[in-house]
VEXDREN-2710 file (C-alpha; in Angstrom, 1 decimal):
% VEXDREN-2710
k/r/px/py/pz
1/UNK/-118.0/-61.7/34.2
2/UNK/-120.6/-59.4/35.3
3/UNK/-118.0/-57.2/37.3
4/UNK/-116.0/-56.9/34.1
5/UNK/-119.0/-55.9/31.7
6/UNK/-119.8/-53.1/34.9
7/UNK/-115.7/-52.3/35.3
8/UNK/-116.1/-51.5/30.8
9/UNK/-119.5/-49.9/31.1
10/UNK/-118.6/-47.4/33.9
11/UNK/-115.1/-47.0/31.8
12/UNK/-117.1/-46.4/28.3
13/UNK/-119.6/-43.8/30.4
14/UNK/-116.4/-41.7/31.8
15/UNK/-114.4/-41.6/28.0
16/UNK/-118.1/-40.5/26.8
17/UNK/-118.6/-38.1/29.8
18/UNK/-115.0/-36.7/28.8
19/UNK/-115.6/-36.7/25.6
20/UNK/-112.9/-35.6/22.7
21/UNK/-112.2/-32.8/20.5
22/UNK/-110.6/-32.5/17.1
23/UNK/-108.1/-29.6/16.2
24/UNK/-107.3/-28.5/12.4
25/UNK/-103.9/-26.6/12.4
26/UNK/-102.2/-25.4/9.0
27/UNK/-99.2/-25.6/11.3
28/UNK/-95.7/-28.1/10.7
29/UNK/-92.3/-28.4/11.8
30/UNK/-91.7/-27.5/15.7
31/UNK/-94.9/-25.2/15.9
32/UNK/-97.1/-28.5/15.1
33/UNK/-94.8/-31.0/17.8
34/UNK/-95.3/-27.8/20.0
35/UNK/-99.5/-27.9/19.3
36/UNK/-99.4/-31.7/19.8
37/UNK/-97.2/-31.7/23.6
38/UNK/-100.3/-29.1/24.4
39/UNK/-102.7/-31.8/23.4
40/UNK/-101.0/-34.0/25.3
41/UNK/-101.4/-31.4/28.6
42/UNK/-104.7/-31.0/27.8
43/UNK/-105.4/-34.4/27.9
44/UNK/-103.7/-35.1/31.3
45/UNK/-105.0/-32.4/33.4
46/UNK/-108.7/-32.5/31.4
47/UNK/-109.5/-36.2/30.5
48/UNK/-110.8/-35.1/27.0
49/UNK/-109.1/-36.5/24.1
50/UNK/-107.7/-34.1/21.6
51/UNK/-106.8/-34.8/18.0
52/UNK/-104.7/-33.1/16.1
53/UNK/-105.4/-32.7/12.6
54/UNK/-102.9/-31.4/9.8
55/UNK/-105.5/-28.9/7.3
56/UNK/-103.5/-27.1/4.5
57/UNK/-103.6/-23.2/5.2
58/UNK/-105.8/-22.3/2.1
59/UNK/-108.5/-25.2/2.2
60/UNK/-109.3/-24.3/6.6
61/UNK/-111.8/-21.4/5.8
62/UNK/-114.0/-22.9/3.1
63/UNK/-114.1/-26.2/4.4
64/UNK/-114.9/-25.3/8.0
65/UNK/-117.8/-22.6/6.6
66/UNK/-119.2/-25.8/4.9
67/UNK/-118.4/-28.3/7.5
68/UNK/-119.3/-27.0/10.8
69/UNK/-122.9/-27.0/9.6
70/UNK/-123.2/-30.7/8.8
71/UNK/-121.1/-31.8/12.2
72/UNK/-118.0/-32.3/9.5
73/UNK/-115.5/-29.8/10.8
74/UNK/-113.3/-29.6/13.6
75/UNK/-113.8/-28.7/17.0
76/UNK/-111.7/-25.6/16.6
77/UNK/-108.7/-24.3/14.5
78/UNK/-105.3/-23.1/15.1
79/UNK/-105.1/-21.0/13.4
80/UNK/-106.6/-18.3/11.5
81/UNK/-105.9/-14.9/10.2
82/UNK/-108.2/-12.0/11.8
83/UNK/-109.2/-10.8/8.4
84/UNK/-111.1/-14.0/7.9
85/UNK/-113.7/-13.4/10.7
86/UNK/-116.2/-11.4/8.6
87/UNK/-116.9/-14.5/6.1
88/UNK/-116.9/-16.9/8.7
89/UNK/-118.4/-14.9/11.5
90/UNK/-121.5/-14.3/8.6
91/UNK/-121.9/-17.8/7.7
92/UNK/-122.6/-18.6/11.7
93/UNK/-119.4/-20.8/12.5
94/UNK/-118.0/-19.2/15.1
95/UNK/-118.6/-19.2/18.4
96/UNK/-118.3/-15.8/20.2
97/UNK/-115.7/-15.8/23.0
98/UNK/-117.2/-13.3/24.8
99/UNK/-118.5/-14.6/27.8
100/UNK/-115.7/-17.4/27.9
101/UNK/-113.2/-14.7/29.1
102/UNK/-112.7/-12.3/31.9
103/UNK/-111.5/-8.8/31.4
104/UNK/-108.6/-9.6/33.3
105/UNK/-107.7/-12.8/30.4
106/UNK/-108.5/-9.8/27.7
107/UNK/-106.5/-7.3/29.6
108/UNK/-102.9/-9.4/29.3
109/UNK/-103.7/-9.0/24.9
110/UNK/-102.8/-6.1/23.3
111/UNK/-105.9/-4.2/22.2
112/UNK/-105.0/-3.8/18.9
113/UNK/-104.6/-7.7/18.5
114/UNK/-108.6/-7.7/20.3
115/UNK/-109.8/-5.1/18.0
116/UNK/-108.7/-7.5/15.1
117/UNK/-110.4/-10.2/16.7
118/UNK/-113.7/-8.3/17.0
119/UNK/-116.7/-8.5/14.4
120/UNK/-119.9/-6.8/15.0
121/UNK/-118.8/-6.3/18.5
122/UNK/-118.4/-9.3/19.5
123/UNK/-115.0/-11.4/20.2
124/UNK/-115.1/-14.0/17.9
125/UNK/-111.6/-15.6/18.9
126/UNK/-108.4/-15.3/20.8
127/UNK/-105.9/-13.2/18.8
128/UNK/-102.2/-15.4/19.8
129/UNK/-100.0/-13.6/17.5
130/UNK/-99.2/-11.0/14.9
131/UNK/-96.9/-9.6/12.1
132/UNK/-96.5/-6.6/10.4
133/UNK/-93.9/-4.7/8.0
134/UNK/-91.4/-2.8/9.4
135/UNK/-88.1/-1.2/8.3
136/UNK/-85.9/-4.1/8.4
137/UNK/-81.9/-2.4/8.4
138/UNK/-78.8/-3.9/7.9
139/UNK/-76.0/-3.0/10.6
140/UNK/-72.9/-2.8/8.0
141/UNK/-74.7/-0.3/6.9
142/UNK/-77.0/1.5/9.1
143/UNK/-76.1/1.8/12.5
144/UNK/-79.1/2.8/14.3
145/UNK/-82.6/2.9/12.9
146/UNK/-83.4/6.5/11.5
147/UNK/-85.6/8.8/13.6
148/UNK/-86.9/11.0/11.2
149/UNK/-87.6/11.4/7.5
150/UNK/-84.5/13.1/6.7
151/UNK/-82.2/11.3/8.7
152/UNK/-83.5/8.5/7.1
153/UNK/-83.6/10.3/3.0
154/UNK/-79.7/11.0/4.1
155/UNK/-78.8/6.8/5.2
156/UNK/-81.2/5.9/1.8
157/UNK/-79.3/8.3/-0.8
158/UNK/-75.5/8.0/0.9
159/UNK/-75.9/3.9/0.2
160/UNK/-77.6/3.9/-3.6
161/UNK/-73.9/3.9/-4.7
162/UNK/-74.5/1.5/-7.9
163/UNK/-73.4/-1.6/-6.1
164/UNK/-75.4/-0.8/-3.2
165/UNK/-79.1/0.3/-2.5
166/UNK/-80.4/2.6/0.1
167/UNK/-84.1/1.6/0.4
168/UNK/-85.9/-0.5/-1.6
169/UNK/-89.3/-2.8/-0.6
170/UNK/-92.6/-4.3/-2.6
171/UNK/-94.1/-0.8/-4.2
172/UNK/-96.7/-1.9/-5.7
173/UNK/-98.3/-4.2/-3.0
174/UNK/-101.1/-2.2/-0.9
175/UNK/-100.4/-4.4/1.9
176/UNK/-96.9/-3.1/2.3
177/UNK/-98.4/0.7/1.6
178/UNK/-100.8/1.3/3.7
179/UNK/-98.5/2.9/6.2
180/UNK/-98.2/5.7/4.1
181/UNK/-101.9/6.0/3.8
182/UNK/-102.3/6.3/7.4
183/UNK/-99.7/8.6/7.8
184/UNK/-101.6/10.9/5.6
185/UNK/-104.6/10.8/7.6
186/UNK/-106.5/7.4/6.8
187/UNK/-107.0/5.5/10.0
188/UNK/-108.0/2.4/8.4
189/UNK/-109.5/1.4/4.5
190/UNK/-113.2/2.1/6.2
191/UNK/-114.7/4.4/8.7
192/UNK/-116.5/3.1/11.5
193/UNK/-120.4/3.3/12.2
194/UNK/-121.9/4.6/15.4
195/UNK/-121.9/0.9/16.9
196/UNK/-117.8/0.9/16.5
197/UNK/-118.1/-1.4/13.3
198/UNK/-116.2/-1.0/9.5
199/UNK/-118.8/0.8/7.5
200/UNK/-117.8/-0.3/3.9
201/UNK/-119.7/3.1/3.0
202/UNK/-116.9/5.3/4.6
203/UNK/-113.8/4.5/2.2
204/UNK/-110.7/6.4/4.0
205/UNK/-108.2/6.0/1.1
206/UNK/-109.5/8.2/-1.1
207/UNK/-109.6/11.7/-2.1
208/UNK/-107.0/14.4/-0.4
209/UNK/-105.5/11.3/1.8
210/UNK/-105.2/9.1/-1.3
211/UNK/-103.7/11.6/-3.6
212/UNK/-101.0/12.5/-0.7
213/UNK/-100.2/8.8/-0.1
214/UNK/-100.2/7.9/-3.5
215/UNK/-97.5/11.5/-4.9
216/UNK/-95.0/10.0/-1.5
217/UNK/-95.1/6.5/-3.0
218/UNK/-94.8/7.9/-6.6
219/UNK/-92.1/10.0/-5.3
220/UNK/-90.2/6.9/-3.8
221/UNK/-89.1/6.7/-7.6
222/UNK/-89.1/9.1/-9.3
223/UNK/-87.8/12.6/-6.9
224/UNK/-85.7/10.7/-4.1
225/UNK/-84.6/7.8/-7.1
226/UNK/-84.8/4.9/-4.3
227/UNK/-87.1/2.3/-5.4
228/UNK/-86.3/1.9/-9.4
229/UNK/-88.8/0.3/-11.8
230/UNK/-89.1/-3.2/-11.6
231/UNK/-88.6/-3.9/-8.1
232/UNK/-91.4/-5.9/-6.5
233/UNK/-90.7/-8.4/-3.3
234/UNK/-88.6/-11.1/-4.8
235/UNK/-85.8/-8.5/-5.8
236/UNK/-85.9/-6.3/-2.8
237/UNK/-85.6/-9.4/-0.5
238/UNK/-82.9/-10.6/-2.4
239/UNK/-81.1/-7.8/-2.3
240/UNK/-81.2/-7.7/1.8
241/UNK/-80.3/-11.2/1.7
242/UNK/-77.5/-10.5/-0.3
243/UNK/-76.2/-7.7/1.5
244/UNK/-76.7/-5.3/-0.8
245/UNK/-79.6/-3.0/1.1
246/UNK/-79.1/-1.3/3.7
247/UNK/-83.0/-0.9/4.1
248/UNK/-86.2/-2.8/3.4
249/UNK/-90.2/-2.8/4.4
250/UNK/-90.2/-6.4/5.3
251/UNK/-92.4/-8.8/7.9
252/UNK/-90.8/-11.3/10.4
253/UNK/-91.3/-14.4/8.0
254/UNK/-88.5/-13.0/6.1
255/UNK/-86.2/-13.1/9.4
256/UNK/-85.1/-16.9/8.8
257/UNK/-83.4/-16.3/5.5
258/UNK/-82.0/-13.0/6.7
259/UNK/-80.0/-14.8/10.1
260/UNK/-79.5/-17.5/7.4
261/UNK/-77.6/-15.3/5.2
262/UNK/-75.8/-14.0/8.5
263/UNK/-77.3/-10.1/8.2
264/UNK/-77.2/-8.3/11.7
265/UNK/-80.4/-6.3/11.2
266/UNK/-82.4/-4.3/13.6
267/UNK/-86.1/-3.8/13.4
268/UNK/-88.2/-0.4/14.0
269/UNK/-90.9/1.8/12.5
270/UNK/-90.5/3.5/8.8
271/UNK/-90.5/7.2/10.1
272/UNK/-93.1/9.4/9.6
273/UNK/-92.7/10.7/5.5
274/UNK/-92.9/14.2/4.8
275/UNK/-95.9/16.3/5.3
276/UNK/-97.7/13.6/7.1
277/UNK/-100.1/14.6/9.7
278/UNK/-99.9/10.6/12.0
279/UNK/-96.7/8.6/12.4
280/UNK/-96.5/5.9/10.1
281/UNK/-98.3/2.8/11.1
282/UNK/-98.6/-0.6/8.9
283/UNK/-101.6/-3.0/8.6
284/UNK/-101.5/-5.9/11.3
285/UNK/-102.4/-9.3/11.0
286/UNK/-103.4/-11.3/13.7
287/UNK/-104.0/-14.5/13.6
288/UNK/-105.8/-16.3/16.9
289/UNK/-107.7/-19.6/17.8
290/UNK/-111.3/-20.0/16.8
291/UNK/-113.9/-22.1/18.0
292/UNK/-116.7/-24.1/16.2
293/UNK/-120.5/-22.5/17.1
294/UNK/-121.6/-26.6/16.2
295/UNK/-119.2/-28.2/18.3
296/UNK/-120.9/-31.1/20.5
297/UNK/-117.9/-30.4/22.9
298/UNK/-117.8/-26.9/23.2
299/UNK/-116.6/-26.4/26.6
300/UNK/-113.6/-28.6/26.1
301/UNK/-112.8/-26.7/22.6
302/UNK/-113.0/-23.1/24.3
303/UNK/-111.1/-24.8/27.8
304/UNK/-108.3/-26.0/24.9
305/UNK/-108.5/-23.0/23.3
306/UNK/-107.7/-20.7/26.5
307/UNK/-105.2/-22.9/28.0
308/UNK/-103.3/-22.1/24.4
309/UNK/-103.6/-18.5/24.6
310/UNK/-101.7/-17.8/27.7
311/UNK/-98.8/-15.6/28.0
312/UNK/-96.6/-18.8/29.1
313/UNK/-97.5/-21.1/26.3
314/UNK/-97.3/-18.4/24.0
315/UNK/-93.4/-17.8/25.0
316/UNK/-92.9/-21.6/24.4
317/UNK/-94.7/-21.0/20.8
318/UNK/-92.7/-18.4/20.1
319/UNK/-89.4/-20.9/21.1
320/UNK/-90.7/-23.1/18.7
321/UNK/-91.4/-21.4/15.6
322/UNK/-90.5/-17.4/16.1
323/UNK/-94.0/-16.3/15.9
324/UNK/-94.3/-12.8/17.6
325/UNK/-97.5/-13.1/20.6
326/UNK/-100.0/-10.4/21.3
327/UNK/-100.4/-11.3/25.1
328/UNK/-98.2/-8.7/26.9
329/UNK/-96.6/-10.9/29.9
330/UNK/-95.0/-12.7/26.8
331/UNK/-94.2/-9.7/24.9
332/UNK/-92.5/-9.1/28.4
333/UNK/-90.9/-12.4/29.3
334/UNK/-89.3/-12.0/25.7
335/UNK/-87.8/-8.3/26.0
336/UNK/-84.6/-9.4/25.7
337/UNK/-85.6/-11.1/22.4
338/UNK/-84.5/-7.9/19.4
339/UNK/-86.9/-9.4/16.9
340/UNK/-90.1/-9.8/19.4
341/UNK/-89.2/-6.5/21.1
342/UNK/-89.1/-4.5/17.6
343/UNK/-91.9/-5.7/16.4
344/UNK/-94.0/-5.3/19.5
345/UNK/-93.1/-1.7/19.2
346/UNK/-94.2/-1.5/15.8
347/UNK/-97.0/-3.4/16.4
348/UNK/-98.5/-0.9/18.6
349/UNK/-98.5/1.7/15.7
350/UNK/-100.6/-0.4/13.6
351/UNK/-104.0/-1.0/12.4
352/UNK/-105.9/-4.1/12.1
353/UNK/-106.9/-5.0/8.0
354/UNK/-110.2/-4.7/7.5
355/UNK/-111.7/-8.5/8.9
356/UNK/-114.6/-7.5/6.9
357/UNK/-116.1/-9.2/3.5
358/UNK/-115.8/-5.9/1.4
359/UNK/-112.1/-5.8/1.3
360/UNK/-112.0/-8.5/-0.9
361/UNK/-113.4/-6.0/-3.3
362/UNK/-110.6/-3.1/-2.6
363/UNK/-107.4/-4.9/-2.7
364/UNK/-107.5/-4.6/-6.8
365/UNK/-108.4/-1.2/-7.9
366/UNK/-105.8/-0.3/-4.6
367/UNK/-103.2/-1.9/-6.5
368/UNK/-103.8/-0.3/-10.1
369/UNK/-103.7/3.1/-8.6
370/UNK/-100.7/2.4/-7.0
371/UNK/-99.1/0.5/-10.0
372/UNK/-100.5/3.3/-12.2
373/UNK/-99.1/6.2/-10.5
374/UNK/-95.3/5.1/-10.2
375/UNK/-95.6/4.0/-13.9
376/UNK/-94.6/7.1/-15.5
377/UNK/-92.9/10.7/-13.9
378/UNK/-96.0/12.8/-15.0
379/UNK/-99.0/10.3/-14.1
380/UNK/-102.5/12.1/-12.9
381/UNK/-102.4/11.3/-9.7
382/UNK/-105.9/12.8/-8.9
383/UNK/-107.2/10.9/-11.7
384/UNK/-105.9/7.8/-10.6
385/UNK/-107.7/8.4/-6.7
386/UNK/-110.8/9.1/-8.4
387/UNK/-111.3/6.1/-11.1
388/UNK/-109.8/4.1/-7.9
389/UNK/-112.9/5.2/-5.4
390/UNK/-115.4/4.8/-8.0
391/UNK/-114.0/1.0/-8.9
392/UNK/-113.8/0.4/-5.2
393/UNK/-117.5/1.7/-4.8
394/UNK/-118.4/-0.4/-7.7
395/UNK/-117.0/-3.4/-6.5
396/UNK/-119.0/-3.4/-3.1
397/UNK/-122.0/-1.9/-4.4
398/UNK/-121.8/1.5/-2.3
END
């Protein structure tokens, strides 16, 4: 009796010594069996316990802000979009993953995806993967992907027949518009301080920039006559689907209904519009694997969290739900994959949203100006910029 009770005492002390960690994931389908059989690894090799918890996407952020401080939220998440950071990095629930990682771990990301992951210098995840727009073109109709703004005009104008439509995409979204902005000169919604960090004082979209952007989208309508009123994303998706477009700006989670409606499409950048000084380049949003700064297990939930962001568990994610990884040896182990390879190379053109709390504040008056200035031929388009920058200003109290 006494060598049982010390047999289940020393077995009690090594499952307490081991200890277990809890994961929230908004994830389902293959991608959450896939997070599980990683668990299950983890388990084997590490002797910590990890549960897997099923979140829904748009509860995670606030109840992990208000959970990690009372010891009521999970170890660590999987996962999260980059341009969450700033509110959660400011309410002190992440742990920084800085000294974590090496530089040669950091090296195998793309920097772009690290950038994203960065808030007030300091690394406050892993990025795993990414998505974009791109221009999205269907074979039947477009054989290979337009170099340059007038070879692609020529493709858009030759297939708006009546039946069929040349180019057509989300106008009045910011998010599928900031490409434009950028190729006008904006590097990003904010400029950066001295330290490297968004400065919400330094708005980029305004003025000379802004007016340019905005007279190429208002064009879109009304000089080339692509992109007629009314379209938004549900009829400009449907139209690919259909195959009725021959172009569209569209992301990879629109790829499954597009193999499902039997397109051959090819994926590359928009080219860069007329006048532009930069090539186009689209927002980016990465979304990675954060860690709790309460966690009572911490070095088990950043071991875990490593071990998922690996260029050869981030191939198998990418077999099990399509989701395009920022780690470069996967990127490579996937050349011969079209979608993965065409976004990659967009990928590399584009710029991280703003992770910071003020952009809550910009995506609004962004899309009135835009709205406003494709609503009618002769619209001020000056004007518009200017009552946009103020209401922006306004907004974040700059």
């Amino acid at each position: 009796m006494r060598r049982a009770l010390a047999v289940l005492a020393l077995g009690l002390s090594l499952v307490l010594a081991q200890g277990k960690i809890t994961v929230w994931t908004h994830f389902g389908g293959p991608e959450l069996e896939w997070l599980k059989a990683q668990a299950q690894a983890y388990e084997r090799t590490s002797g910590t316990k990890v549960e897997v918890v099923e979140v829904p996407f748009g509860d995670i952020k606030q109840k992990f802000i208000l959970g990690a401080p009372q010891g009521q939220a999970a170890d660590l998440v999987v996962s999260i979009p980059h341009d969450w950071l700033g509110e959660m990095a400011q309410a002190g629930v992440l742990e920084p993953m800085g000294k974590y990682v090496t530089q040669s771990y950091l090296s195998d990301l793309q920097s772009v995806a690290v950038e994203a992951f960065t808030f007030g210098g300091k690394l406050m995840g892993l990025p795993a993967f990414a998505e974009s727009v791109a221009l999205i073109y269907n074979k039947k109709y477009v054989k290979e992907a337009p170099k340059t703004w007038e070879e692609f005009l020529a493709l858009a104008r030759q297939h708006t027949t009546g039946s069929t439509f040349g180019f057509l995409y989300n106008i009045g979204e910011p998010y599928f518009n900031f490409g434009f902005f950028k190729a006008y000169g904006a590097e990003n919604v904010f400029g950066k301080d001295q330290k490297g960090n968004l400065d919400p004082s330094k708005l980029l979209i305004g003025g000379e920039v802004g007016e340019k952007a905005l007279q190429f989208i208002k064009d879109l309508r009304f000089k080339y006559n692509l992109v007629p009123e009314g379209v938004d994303y549900g009829v400009a998706d449907g139209a690919f689907k259909d195959g009725a477009l021959a172009m569209i700006l569209n992301g990879p989670w629109a790829l499954g209904d597009y193999k499902k409606a039997k397109i051959d499409f090819g994926i590359a950048p928009f080219p860069t519009p007329p006048g532009a000084k930069n090539p186009w380049g689209p927002f980016l949003g990465v979304q990675g694997v954060a860690v709790n700064a309460y966690s009572k297990n911490k070095t088990a939930a950043v071991n875990f969290a490593k071990t998922l962001v690996t260029g050869k568990n981030l191939v198998s994610f990418n077999q099990a739900g399509g989701r395009i990884p920022v780690s470069k040896s996967a990127v490579k182990a996937l050349e011969k994959d079209p979608v993965v390879a065409g976004f990659s190379k967009v990928f590399a053109l584009g710029t991280p949203m703003p992770n910071i709390p003020e952009m809550g504040k910009v995506w609004g008056p962004w899309a009135n100006a835009i709205n406003l200035a494709i609503q009618r031929p002769d619209s001020n388009v000056r004007k518009i910029v200017e009552d946009m920058v103020a209401e922006i200003k306004k907004g974040i109290g700059r």
